[in-house]
N, C-alpha and C positions, 0 to 999 in steps of 0.2 A: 426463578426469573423467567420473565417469557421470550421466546424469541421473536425477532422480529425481522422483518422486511429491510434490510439494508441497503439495497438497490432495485430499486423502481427496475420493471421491465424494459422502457423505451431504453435508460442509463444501461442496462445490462447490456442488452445488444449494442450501442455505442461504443462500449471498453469491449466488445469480445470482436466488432469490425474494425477496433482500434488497433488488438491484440494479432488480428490476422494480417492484418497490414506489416506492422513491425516483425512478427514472425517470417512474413514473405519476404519483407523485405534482410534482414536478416540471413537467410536460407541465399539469396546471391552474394552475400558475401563469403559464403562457407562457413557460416558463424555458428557456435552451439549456442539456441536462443537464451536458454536458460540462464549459464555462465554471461551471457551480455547482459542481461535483463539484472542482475545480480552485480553486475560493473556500473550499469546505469545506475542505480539504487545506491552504491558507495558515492557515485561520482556528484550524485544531488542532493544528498549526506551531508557531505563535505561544502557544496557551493552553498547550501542554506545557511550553516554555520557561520560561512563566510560574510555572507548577505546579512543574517539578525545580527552579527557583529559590527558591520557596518551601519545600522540601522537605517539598512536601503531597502523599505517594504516588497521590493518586489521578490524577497524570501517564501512571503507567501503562496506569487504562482506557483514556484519552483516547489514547495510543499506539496501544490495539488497536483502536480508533474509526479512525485514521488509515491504521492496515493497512486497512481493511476501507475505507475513501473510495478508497484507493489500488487495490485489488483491482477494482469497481465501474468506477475510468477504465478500466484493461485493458480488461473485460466490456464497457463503451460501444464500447470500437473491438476487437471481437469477437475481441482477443489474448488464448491458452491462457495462465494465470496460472503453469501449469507449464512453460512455453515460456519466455516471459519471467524467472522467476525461475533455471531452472537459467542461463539465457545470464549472467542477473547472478552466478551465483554464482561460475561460471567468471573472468570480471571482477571482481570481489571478490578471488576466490584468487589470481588471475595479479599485480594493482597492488599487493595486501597484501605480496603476497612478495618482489614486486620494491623497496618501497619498505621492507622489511623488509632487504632483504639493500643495498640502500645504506647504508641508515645504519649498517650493521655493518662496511661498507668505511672 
């Protein structure tokens, strides 16, 4: 499979001045970013579930909220979100298919 381009350059720099933001802000609270960013991620977890339960569409921001808490831990442990994503995608494709062509046996 090939890799590809996951996030546009102007998009990168947007989540990484996003990420310095929350990071800074963050750091006066005496906060370990990571362990927060990792609390955020449960916390919007949980309110999505809540929300497509309710079938109150706005689950979806709160998904792309969740992308972006998610992108931000990568960023914290200095991992290419392009790096990361093609490796999953390839993992994605490989278990979808395998677990696709089982159940067709």
């Amino acid at each position: 499979m090939m890799n590809t381009t996951v996030i546009q350059k102007d998009a990168l720099q947007r989540i990484k001045a996003i990420h310095k933001l929350s990071e800074g802000y963050n750091r006066t609270l005496s906060t370990d970013h990571s362990l927060k960013l990792i609390e955020l991620i449960k916390e919007h977890a949980q309110e999505i579930q809540q929300l497509h339960k309710e079938c109150n569409g706005h689950y979806l921001t709160e998904t792309g909220d969740l992308v972006m808490l998610c992108f931000e831990l990568l960023l914290e442990k200095q991992a290419s979100i392009d790096e990361i994503m093609n490796k999953c995608f390839k993992r994605y494709e490989t278990k979808l298919s395998r677990l696709l062509q089982e159940v067709a046996e």
